[in-house]
VOGU-3710 file (C-alpha; in Angstrom, 3 decimals, decimal comma):
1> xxxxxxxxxx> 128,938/107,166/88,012  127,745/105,235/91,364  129,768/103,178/92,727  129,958/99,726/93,755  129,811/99,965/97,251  126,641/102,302/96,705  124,792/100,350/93,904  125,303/97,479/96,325  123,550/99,874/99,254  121,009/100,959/96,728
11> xxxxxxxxxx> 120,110/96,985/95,877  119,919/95,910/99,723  117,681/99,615/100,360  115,429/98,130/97,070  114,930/94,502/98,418  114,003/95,698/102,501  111,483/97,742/100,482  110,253/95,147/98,456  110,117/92,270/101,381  108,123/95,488/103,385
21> xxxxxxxxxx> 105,097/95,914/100,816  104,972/91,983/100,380  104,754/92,196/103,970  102,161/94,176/104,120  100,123/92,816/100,941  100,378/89,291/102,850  98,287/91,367/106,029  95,837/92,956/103,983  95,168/89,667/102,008  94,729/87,757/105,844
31> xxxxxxxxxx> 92,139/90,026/106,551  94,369/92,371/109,521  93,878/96,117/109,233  96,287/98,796/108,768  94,236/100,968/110,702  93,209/98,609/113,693  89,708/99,689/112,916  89,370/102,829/114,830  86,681/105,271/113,981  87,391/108,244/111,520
41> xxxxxxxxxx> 88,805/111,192/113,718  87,702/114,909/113,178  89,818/118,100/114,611  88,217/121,379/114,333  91,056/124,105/114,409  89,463/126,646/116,911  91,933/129,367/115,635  93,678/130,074/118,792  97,486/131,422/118,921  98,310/128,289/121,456
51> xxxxxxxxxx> 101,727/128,286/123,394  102,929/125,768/120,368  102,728/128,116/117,535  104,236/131,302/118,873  106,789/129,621/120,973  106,370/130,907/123,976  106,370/129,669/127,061  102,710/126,891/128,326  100,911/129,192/130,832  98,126/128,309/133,334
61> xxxxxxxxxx> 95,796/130,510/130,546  96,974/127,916/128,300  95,767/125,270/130,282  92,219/126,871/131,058  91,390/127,865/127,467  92,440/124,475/126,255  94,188/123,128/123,293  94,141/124,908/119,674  92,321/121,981/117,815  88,932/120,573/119,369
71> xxxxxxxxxx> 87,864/116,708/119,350  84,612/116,909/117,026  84,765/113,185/116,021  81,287/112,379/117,302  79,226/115,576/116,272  80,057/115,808/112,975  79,156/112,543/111,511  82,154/111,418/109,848  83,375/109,081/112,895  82,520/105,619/110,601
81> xxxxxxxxxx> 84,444/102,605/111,700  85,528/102,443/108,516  89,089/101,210/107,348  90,198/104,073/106,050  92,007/104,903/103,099  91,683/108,485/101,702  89,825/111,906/101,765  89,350/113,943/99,279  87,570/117,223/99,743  85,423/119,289/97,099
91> xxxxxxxxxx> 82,402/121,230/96,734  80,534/118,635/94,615  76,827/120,495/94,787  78,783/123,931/94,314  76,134/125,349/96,926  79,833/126,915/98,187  80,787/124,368/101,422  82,995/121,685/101,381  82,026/118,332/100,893  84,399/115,235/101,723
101> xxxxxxxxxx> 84,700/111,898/99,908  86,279/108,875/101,678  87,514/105,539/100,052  87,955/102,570/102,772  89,368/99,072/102,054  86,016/97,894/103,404  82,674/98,260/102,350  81,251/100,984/101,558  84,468/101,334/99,204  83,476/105,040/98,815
111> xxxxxxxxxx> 81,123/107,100/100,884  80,527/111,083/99,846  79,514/113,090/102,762  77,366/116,028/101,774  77,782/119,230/103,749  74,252/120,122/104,676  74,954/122,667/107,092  72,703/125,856/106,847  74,760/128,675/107,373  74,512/132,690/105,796
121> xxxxxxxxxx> 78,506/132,546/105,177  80,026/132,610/102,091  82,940/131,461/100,611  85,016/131,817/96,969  86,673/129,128/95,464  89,687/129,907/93,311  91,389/127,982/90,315  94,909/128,406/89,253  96,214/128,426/85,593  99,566/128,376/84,935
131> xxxxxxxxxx> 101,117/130,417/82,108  103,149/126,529/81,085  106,330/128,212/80,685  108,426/129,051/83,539  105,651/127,845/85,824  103,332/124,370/85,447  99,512/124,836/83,704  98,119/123,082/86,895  99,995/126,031/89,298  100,623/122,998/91,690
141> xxxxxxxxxx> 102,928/124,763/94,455  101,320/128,297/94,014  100,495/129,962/97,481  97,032/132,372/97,353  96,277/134,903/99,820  92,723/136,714/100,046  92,315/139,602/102,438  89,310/140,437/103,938  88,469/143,441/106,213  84,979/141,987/107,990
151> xxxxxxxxxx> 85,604/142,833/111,341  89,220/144,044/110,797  91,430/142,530/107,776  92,125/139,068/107,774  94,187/136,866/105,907  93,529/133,542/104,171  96,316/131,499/102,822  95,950/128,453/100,805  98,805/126,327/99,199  97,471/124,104/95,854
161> xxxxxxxxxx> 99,486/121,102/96,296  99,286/117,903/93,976  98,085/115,091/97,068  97,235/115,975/100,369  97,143/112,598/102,127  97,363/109,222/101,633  96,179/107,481/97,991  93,942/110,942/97,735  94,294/114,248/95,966  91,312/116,947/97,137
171> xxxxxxxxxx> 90,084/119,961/94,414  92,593/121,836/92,666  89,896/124,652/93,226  91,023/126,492/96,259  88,013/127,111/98,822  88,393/130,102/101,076  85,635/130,775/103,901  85,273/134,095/103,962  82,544/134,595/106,544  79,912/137,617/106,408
181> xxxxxxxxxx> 82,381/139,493/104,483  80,963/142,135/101,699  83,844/142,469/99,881  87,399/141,302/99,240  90,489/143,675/99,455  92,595/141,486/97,409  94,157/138,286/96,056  97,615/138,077/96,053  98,838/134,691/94,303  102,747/133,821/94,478
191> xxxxxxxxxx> 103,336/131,668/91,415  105,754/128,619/91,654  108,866/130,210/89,621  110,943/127,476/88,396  113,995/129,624/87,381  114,037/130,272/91,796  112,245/129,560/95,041  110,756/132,414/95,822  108,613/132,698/92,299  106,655/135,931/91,396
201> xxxxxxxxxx> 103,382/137,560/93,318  100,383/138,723/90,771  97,650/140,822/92,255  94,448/139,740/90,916  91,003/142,060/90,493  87,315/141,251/90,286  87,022/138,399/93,155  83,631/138,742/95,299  82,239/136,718/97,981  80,214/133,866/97,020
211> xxxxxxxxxx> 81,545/133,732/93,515  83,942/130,910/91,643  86,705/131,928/89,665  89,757/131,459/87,231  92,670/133,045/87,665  95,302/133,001/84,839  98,540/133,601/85,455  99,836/137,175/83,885  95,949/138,238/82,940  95,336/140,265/86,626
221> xxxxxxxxxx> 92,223/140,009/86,548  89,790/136,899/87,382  87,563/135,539/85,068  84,150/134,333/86,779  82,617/130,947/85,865  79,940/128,806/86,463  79,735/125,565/88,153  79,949/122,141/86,449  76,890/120,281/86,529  77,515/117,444/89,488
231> xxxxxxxxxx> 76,686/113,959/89,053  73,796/113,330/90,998  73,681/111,027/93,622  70,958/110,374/95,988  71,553/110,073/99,555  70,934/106,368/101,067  71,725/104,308/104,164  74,285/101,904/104,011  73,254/98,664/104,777  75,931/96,928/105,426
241> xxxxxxxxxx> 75,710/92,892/104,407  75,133/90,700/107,786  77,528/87,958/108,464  76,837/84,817/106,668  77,639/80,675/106,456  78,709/81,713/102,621  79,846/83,920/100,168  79,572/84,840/96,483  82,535/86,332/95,075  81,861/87,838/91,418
251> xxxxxxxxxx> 85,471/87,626/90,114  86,236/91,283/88,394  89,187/89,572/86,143  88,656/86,955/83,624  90,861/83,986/84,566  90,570/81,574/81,746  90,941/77,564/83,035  93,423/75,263/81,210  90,839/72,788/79,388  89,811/70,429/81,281
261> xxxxxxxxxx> 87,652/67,160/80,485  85,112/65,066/82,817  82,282/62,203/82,181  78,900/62,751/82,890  77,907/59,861/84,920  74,277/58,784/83,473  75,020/60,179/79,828  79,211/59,659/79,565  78,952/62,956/77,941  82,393/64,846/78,039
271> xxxxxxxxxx> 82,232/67,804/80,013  85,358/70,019/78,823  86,211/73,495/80,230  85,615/75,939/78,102  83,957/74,283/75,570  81,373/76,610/75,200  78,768/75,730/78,188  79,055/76,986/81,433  80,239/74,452/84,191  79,937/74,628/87,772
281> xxxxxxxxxx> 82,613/72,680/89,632  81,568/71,796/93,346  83,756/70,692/95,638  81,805/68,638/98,543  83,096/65,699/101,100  80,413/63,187/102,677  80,402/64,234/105,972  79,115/67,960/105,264  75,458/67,926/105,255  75,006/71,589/103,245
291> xxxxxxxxxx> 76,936/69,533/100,892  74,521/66,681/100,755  71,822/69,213/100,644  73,263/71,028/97,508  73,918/68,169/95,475  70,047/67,228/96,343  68,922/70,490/95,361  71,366/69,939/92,023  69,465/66,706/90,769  65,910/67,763/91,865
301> xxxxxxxxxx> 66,436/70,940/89,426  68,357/69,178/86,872  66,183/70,227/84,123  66,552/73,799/84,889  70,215/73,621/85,180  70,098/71,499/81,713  67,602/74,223/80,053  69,945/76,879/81,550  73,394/75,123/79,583  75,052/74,568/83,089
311> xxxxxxxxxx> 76,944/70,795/83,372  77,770/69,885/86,394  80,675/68,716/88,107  80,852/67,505/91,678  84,426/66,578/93,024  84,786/64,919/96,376  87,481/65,537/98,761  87,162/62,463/101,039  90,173/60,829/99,380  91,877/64,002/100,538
321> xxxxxxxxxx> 90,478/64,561/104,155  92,932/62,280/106,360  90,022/62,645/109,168  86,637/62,422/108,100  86,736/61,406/104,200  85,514/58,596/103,627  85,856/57,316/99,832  83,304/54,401/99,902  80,977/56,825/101,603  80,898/59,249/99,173
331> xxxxxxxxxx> 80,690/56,713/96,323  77,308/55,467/98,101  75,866/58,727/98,510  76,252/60,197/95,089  75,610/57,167/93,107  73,776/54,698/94,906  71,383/56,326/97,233  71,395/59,744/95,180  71,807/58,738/91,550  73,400/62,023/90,903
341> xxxxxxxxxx> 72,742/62,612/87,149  75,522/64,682/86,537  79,552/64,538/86,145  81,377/63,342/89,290  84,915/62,333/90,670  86,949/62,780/92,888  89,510/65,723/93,714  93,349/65,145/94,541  95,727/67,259/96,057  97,120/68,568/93,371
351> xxxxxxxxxx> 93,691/69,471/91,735  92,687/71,268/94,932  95,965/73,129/95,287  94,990/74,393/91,681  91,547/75,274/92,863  93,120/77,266/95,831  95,684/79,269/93,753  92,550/79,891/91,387  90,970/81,455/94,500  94,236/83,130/95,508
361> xxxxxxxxxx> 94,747/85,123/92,364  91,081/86,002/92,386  90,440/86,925/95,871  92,238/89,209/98,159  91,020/87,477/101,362  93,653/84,694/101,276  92,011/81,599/103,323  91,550/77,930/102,533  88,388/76,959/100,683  85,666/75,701/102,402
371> xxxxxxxxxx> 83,065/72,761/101,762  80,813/73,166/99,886  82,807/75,367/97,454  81,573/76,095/93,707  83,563/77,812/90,762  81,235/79,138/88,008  82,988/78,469/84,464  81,838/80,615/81,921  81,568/79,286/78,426  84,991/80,340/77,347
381> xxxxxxxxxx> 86,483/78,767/80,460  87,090/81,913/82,442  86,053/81,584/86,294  82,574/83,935/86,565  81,981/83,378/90,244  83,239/81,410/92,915  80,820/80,282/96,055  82,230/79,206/99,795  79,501/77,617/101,279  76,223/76,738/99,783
391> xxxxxxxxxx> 74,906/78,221/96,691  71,306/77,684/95,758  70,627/76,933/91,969  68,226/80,167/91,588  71,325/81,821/92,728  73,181/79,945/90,082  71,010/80,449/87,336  70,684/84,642/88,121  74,558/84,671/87,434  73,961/82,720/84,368
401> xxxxxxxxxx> 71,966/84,871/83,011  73,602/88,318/84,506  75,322/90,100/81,560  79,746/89,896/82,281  80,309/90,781/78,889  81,986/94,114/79,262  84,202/95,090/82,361  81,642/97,609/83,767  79,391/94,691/83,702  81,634/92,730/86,022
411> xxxxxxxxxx> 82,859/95,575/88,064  78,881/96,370/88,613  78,473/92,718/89,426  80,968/92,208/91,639  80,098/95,230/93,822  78,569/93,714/97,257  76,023/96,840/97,481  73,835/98,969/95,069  75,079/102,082/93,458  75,616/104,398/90,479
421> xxxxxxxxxx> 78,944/103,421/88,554  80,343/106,622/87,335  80,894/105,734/83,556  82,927/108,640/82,357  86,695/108,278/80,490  88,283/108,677/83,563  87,006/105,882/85,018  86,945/103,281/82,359  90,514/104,169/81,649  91,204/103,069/85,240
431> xxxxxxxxxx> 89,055/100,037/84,824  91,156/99,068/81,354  94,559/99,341/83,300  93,398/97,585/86,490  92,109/94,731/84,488  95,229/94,840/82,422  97,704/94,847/85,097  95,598/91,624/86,398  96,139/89,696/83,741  99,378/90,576/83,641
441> xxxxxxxxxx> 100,160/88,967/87,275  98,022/86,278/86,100  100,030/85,350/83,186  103,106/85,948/85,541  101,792/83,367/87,505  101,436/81,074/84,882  104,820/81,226/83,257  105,908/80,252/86,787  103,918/77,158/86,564  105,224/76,840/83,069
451> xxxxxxxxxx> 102,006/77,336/81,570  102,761/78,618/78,686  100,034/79,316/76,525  97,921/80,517/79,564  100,767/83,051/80,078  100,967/84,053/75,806  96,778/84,555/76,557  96,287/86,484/79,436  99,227/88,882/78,406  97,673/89,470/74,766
461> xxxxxxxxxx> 94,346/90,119/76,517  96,556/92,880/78,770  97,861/94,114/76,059  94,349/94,011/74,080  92,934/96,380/76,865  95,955/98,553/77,191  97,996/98,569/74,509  100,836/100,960/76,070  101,742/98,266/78,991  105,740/97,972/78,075
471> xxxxxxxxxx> 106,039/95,130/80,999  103,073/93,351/79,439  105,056/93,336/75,620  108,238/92,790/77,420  106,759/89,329/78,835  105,352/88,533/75,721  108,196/88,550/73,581  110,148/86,340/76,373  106,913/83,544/76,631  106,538/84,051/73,029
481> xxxxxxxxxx> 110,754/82,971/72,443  110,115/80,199/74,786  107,475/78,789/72,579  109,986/78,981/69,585  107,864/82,056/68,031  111,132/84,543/67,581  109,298/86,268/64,526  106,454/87,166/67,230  108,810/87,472/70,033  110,842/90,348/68,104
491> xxxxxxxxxx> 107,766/92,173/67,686  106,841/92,175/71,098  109,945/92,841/72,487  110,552/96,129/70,160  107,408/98,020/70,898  108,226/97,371/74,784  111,348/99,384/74,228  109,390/101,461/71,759  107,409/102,194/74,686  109,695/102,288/77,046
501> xxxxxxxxxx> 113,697/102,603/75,836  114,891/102,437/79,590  113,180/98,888/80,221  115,753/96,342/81,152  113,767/93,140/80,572  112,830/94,398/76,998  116,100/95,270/76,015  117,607/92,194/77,782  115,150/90,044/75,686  116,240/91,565/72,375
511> xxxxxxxxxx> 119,923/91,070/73,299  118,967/86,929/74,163  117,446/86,400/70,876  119,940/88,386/69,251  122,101/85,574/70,504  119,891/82,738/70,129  119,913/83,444/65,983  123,534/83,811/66,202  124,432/87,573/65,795  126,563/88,320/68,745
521> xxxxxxxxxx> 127,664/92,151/67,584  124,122/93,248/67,311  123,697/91,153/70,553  126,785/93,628/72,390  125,508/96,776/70,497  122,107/95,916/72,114  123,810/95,077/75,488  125,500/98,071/75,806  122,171/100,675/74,873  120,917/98,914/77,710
531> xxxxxxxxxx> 123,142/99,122/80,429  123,210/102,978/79,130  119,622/103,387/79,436  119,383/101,384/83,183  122,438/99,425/84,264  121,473/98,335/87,345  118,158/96,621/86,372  119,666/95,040/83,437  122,681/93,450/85,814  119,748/91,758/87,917
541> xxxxxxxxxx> 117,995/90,661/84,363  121,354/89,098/82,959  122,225/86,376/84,487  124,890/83,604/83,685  124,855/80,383/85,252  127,548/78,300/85,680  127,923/74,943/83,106  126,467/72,117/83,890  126,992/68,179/83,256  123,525/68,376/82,108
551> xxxxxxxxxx> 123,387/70,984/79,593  123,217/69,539/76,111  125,215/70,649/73,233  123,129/73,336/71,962  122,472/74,826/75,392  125,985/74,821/76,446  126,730/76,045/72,458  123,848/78,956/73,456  125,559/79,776/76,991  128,969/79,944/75,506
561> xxxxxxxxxx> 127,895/83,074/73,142  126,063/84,733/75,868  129,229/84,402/78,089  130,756/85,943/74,921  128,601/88,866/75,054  128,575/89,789/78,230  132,746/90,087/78,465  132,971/91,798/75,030  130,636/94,157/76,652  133,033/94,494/80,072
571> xxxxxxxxxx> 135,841/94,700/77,402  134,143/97,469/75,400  133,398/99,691/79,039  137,280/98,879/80,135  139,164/99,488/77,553  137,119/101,934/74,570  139,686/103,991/73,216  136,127/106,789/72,936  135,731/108,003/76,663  132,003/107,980/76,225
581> xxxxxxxxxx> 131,542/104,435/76,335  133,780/103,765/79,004  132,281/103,077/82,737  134,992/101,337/84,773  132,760/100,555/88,105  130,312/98,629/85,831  132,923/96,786/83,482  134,276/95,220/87,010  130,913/94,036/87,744  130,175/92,302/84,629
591> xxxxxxxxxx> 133,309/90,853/84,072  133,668/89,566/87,822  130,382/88,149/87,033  131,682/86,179/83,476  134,704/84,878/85,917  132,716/83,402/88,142  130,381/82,222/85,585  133,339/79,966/83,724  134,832/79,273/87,286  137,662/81,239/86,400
601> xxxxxxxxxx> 139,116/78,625/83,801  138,269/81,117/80,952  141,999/83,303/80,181  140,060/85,811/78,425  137,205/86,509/81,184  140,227/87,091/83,533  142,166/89,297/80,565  138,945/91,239/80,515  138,972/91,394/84,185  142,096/92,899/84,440
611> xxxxxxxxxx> 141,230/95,818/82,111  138,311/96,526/84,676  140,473/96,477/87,392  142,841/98,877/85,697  140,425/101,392/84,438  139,326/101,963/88,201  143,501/102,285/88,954  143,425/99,252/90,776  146,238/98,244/89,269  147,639/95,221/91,677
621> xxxxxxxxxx> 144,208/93,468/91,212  144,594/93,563/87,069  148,348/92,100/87,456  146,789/89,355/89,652  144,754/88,674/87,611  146,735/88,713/84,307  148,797/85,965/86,434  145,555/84,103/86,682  145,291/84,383/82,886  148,858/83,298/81,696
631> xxxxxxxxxx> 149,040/80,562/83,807  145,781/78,769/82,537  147,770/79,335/78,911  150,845/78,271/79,486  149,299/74,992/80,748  147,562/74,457/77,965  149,228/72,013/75,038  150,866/74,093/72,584  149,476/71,596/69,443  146,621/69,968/70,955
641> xxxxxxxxxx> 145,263/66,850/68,897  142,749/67,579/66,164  139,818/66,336/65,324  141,154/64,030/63,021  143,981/62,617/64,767  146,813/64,971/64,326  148,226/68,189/65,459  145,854/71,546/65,045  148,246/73,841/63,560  146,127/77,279/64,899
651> xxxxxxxxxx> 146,341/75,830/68,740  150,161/77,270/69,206  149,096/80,920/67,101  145,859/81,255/69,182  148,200/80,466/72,603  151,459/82,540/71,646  148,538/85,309/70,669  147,048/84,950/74,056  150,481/85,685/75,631  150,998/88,180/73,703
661> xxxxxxxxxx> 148,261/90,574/74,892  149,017/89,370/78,473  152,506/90,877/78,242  150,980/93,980/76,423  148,204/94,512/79,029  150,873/93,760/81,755  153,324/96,304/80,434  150,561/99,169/80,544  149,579/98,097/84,378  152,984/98,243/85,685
671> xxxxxxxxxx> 153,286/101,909/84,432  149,917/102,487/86,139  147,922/103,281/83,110  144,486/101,160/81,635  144,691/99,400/78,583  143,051/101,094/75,583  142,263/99,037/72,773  139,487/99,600/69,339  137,383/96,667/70,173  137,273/94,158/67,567
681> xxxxxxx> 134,755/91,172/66,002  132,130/90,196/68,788  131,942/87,194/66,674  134,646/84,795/68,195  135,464/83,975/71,717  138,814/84,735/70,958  139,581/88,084/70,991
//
């Protein structure tokens, strides 16, 4: 059981980390390094017993023969400027020397350094197989030692970890240089034991320099294999794109536009988003001559752009710019000197905030569109492309016509140099989740905006391209119950806790529309599995608000049962006579929460209070609180009016029943025990 005082520490620990990462998200998306863009470093351990790793005393031999590890940055070609990410380090040619792989937030993304040294060396590599049982198939933790006696008998330890370094995991094969050695004594390997610390050491037979082997845990002997065929790649130099006035961004994710309708100026043709032609929104002011220049270009290649299925749409922001627009200006230019033939209007803030969040969600490189800016619609109204600065129509039309049907098609068109894409499972997997978890922040975004169906249709297409995505079902089922759909919304909301039976936000959602159709003891039942399966996240998914003046009939009707819920819960985790379901630290949280959700006017959220307070022995607290409780009774009228005019003859049982389990909760608190009750209907109000 954690207590309050450390749930509490836990939460504030939670949100520092949270408001961190944002923190750092918001510099990577300004453009700041982590890294301050030094160049890659490179130590070469010279194998030297320095004064550090005996322990003995720095002497002035120390200081001649210098430090342990040598400075090699600039010889051995891996000093890039890069922004560096993670290395990864494998023998990918299997000609038996290590090769390294880097991945950098900048471009290249990925560079794979080749070991071309020549060199008459050898080396083994070694893989690890677990017998599954008391130690893992993948060995991670296992610690190999191969002896060799070139030159006197040496010994080479490796440890096969799981991630060496940040965002990177090297081979699990284990790479020992050997040097000129003929043979190898032996290979000791100390398995990771999992019934103690110290696990078990198997000798292994049959290892030779130069050779690659399996060794399999209880066999003794290693089994030789050959190497995998490597994917080939063909060394190139990097040329690295120049700095330039603009910049095409091929938009990986498909972000699908709310429809959207404008009026071709010479035809009065509707152009409508996602209609089914591709439209190319450009966002220009009259004072910026590329602008001027682009919309030139625009209507002296009309018919291309026509032939192509592109309509146009050019938006000025001179109504907009509080220094230079100029509205009249821009009206001139476009339709009087120009005679643009296409769609035109003019942008407000609102639209352009729009257009900005578009680019936001799209682009990690967070800065205020430009003029001239373009956003290439596709057909079904998802953004294609987006251009800051001028875009020339071939450019236009290429995109047009470059296949985006597939997400290796986008991924390949969005990459800003040439390369192989490695189209194995692996990789498309990745792809499939990546562009999953996208929309999924997309359609948060939108249910934050209140756009509803956008939300309900980029978290189907999540769920279309990853079908195990809990969070993504869990959403669903809560848009879906906004939109009235709680057939659909059950559905959704099941397979997330099919998925996932410890997600909060799933089960939290079931225990809602439990309530919104009215059956509050499946609504508790549900309520309670959840708090089971992860109580803390399911506190910060259940809130109650306080009433409001505002709240109409049926919302105040629907808040009323869920303030039911929640306290028959508290009540159930206070006061079940079944020890199992009791968990006094949480029952005072929830019912101090369904207090100060009815403002403490409510007898039985302080009743339930009490019980809380006396199943953690905190026995003054309950009798304050029962105080609380019978004096809110006793002022009420013992036969308040009813509705038709005279006296309700159930008021006075309901109150002199009320009173009743005050005295018997107050009797059990002043002999310093809890209250222990068989809870009853979660049906009424009144318990």
């Amino acid at each position: 059981m954690v207590s309050r005082s450390r749930s509490d520490e836990a939460s504030a620990a939670t949100d520092v980390a949270r408001r961190r990462n944002n923190d750092l998200a918001m510099m990577v998306r300004q453009g700041r390094s982590f890294s301050g863009r030094e160049r890659n470093c490179v130590f070469l351990n010279t194998a030297r017993a320095s004064s550090e790793a005996t322990g003995a005393a720095a002497t002035v031999e120390d200081a001649a023969t210098g430090p342990r590890f040598a400075d090699i940055s600039a010889v051995s070609g891996l000093d890039w400027p890069d922004d560096g990410r993670g290395i990864a380090m494998v023998d990918w040619d299997a000609d038996g020397d290590l090769d390294v792989w880097f991945s950098n937030r900048n471009a290249p993304r990925l560079r794979l350094m080749r070991n071309e040294s020549k060199s008459a060396l050898r080396s083994v590599s070694l893989k690890l197989a677990g017998n599954g049982s008391n130690t893992n198939r993948d060995a991670i933790g296992a610690r190999v030692e191969v002896v060799v006696t070139e030159g006197g008998p040496r010994r080479l330890l490796r440890t096969l970890r799981a991630g060496e370094g940040f965002l990177s995991q090297s081979t699990k094969w284990l790479h020992f240089g050997v040097g000129s050695a003929a043979e190898i004594e032996r290979v000791l390997v100390r398995w990771p034991n999992r019934d103690g610390a110290a696990g078990n050491v198997e000798a292994f037979t049959g290892v030779a320099p130069g050779g690659r082997y399996v060794l399999r845990q209880g066999t003794g002997a290693a089994e030789m294999v050959s190497p995998r065929a490597a994917v080939k790649l063909s060394p190139q130099k990097v040329e690295l794109p120049k700095p330039a006035s603009s910049i095409r961004v091929a938009t990986i994710s498909n972000l699908r536009l709310p429809p959207r309708e404008f009026r071709d100026n010479r035809e009065q043709r509707p152009v409508v988003v996602g209609a089914g032609r591709t439209v190319w929104i450009n966002l220009w002011a009259s004072w910026c001559k590329p602008c001027r220049e682009e919309l030139v270009e625009m209507k002296r290649r009309e018919a291309d752009l026509r032939a192509a299925g592109i309509d146009v749409v050019a938006l000025s922001v001179d109504g907009i710019d509080k220094e230079r627009g100029d509205v009249d200006a821009a009206k001139a230019f476009l339709l009087s000197q120009l005679r643009f033939p296409f769609a035109a209007g003019e942008a407000d803030e609102r639209e352009i905030e729009f257009l900005q969040s578009v680019d936001s969600k799209l682009v990690a490189l967070q800065r205020p569109l430009p003029v001239p800016t373009s956003f290439l619609i596709a057909p079904s109204g998802d953004v294609a492309y987006i251009y800051k600065g001028r875009v020339t129509v071939d450019q236009v039309l290429e995109d047009v016509r470059t296949p985006r049907e597939t997400i290796a098609e986008r991924w390949q068109a969005a990459a800003p140099l040439g390369g192989t894409l490695i189209d194995v499972p692996g990789t498309r997997a990745y792809a499939a989740r990546f562009e999953a978890t996208q929309h999924y922040r997309l359609a948060l975004d939108m249910l934050a905006a209140q756009a509803l169906p956008l939300a309900t249709d980029n978290l189907r297409r999540a769920i279309e391209l990853y079908e195990p995505f809990a969070e993504a079902h869990s959403q669903l089922g809560s848009v879906l119950a906004l939109q009235s759909d709680m057939n659909g919304a059950r559905v959704a909301l099941q397979r997330a806790v099919e998925l996932n039976p410890l997600l909060a936000s799933a089960r939290y959602g079931l225990v809602q529309l439990e309530v919104i159709e009215g059956r509050l003891h499946a609504a508790v039942a549900q309520l309670r599995e959840a708090i089971r399966g992860n109580g803390e996240e399911t506190f910060r998914n259940a809130r109650l608000l306080p009433p409001s003046a505002a709240d109409d009939p049926a919302r105040q009707q629907l808040r009323q049962r869920m303030v039911v819920v929640h306290r028959d819960v508290a009540w159930q985790m206070a006061t079940a006579a079944d020890e199992s379901m009791r968990d006094g630290e949480a029952a005072v949280r929830w019912a101090e929460r369904v207090v100060d959700a009815t403002s403490r006017r409510e007898p039985n959220a302080l009743m339930t209070l009490a019980a809380a307070y006396a199943e953690t022995g905190r026995f003054d607290e309950a009798l304050a609180s029962l105080a609380e409780a019978r004096k809110l009774v006793e002022t009420l009228p013992a036969t308040p009016p009813a509705a038709g005019g005279g006296q309700s003859k159930d008021a006075s049982g309901a109150r002199a029943q009320l009173l009743a389990e005050i005295a018997d909760q107050q009797s059990a608190y002043e002999a310093g025990k809890p209250f222990r009750e068989n809870v009853g209907s979660a049906d009424s109000p009144d318990r």
